[in-house]
C-alpha positions in Angstrom: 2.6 -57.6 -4.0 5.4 -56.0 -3.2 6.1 -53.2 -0.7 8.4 -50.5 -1.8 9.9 -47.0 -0.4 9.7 -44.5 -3.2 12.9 -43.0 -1.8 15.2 -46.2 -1.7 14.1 -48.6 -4.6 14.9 -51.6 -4.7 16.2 -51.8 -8.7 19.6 -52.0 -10.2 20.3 -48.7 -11.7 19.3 -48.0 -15.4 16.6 -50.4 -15.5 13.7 -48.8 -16.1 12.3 -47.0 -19.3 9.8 -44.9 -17.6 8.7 -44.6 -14.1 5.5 -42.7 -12.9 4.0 -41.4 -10.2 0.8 -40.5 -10.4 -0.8 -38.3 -7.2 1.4 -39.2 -5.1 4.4 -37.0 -5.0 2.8 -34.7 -2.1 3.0 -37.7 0.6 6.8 -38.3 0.3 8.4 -36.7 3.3 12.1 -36.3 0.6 10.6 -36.1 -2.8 14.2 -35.4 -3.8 14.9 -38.3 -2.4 12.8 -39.9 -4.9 13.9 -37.3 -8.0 17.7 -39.0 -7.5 16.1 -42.5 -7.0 14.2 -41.9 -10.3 17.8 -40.3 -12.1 19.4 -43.5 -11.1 16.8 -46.4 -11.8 15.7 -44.6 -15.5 17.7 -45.8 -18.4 19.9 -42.8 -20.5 16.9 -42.3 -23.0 14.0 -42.9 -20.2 11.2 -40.6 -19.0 9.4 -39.9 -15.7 5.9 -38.9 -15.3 4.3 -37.3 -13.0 0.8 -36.2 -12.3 -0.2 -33.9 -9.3 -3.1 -31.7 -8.2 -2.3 -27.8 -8.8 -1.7 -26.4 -5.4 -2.5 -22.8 -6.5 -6.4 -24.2 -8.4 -8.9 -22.4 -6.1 -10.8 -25.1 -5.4 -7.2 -27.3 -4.1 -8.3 -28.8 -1.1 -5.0 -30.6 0.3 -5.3 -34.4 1.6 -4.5 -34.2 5.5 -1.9 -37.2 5.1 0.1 -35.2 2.6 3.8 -33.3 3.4 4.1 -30.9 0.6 2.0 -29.7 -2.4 3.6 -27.8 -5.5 2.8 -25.2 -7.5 3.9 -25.3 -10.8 7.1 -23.4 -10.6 7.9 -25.0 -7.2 7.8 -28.0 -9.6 9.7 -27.2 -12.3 12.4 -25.7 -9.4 12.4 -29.0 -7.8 12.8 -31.0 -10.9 16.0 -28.5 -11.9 17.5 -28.8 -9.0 17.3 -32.8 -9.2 18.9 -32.5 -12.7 15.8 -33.1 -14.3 14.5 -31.1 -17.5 11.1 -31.1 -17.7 7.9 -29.7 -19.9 4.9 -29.2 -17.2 1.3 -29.5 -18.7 -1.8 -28.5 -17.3 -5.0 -29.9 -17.5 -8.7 -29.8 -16.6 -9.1 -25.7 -17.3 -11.3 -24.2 -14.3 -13.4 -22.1 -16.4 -17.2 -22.5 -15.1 -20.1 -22.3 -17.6 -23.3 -22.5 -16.1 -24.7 -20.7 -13.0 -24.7 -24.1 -10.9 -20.8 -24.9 -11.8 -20.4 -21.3 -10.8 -22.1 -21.6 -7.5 -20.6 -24.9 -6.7 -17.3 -23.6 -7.5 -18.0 -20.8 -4.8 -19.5 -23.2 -2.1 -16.0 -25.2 -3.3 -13.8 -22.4 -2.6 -15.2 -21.0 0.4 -15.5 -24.4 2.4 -11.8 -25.3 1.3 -11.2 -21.3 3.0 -12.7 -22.5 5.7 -11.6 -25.8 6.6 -15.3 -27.8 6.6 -14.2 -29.8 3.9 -15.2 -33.1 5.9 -11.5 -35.4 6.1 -13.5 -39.0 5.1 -14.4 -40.2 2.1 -18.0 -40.9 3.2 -18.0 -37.0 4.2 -16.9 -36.0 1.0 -18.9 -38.4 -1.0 -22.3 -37.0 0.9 -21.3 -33.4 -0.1 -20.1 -34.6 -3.7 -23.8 -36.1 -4.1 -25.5 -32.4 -2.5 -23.5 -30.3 -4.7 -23.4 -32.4 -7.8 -26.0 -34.9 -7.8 -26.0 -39.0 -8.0 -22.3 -40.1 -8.5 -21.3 -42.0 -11.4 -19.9 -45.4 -10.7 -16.4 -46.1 -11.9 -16.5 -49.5 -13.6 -13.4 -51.8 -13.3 -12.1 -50.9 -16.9 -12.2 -47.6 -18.8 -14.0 -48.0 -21.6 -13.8 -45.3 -25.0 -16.1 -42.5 -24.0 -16.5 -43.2 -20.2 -15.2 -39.3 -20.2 -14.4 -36.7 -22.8 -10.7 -36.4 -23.3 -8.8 -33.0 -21.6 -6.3 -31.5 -23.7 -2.9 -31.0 -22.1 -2.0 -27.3 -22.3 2.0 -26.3 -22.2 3.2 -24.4 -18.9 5.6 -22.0 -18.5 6.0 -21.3 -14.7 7.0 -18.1 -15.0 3.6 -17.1 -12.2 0.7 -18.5 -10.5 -1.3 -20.7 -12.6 -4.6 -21.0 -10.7 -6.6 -21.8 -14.0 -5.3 -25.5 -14.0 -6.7 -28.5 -11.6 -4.2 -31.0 -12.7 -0.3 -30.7 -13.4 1.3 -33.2 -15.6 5.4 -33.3 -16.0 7.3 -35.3 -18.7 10.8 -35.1 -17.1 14.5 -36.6 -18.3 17.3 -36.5 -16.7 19.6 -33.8 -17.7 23.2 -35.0 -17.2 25.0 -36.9 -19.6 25.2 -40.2 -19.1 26.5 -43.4 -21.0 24.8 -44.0 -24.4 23.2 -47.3 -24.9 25.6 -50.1 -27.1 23.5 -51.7 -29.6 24.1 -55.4 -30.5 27.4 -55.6 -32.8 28.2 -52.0 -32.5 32.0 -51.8 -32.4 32.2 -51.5 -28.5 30.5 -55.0 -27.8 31.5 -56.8 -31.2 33.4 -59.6 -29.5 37.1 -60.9 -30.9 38.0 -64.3 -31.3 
């Protein structure tokens, strides 16, 4: 294993195709820091991806280790500044159908208000199982089916999109940079 600080890799740069973070952005103290790590370790072509809880969902409830949540034009604002263009997606709609997702989403939403959200697993695991019954196991392996697929929806920041759990980003680095040389193009053809 190896033990790395998202903010200082350790990697040559352009040596990675794609690099992603996945719910874990909001526990960087500089997640610019890591924006210009990720500018300088991703190849001219490559892509990061990201994947964060929606800080403006009303049932967010944010981890007490975190720094900094993001909404989704905090994100996009971030990324731009870091010389990133980026599509944002969001996922997991909140629209409740039935009267108990309605309710739970209320009991959600008002304990989040009101701090009681207990900080432990074990806490929230107990209140998981009263609200929403036996927990699923996860198996080791995701299997075809374990969970019907969510459609990504297009953002456009342009306002609060409290709708959305989940934000996804597909980001590339905006400035120009050198193009890749192909095998016996004319710029590494060697003379004899």
């Amino acid at each position: 294993m190896v033990r790395l600080d998202a903010q200082a890799l350790p990697f040559r740069n352009e040596s990675f195709d794609i690099v992603i973070l996945f719910e874990a952005i909001y526990y960087l103290p500089r997640p610019e820091d890591f924006l210009t790590e990720c500018k300088r370790i991703l190849r001219p072509d490559g892509v990061l991806l990201l994947c964060l809880p929606n800080k403006e969902w009303e049932g967010f409830n944010p981890s007490p280790r975190s720094t900094q949540y993001f909404s989704a034009r905090e994100l996009q604002a971030l990324l731009s500044n870091c010389s990133f263009a980026a599509d944002l997606f969001g996922a997991f709609r909140n629209y409740p159908r039935t009267l108990q997702q309605k309710i739970s989403a209320a009991v959600r939403k008002t304990a989040v208000r009101l701090r009681v959200i207990p900080k432990t697993m074990r806490g929230k695991e107990f209140l998981k199982r009263l609200f929403y019954g036996q927990l699923v196991e996860l198996t080791e392996e995701i299997e075809e089916g374990t969970a019907p697929a969510q459609p990504l929806m297009p953002l456009s920041p342009d306002g609060p999109m409290p709708e959305f759990k989940i934000l996804y980003v597909l980001a590339r680095p905006r400035s120009p940079r050198s193009a890749i040389l192909k095998p016996g193009s004319q710029s590494t053809a060697i003379s004899t």
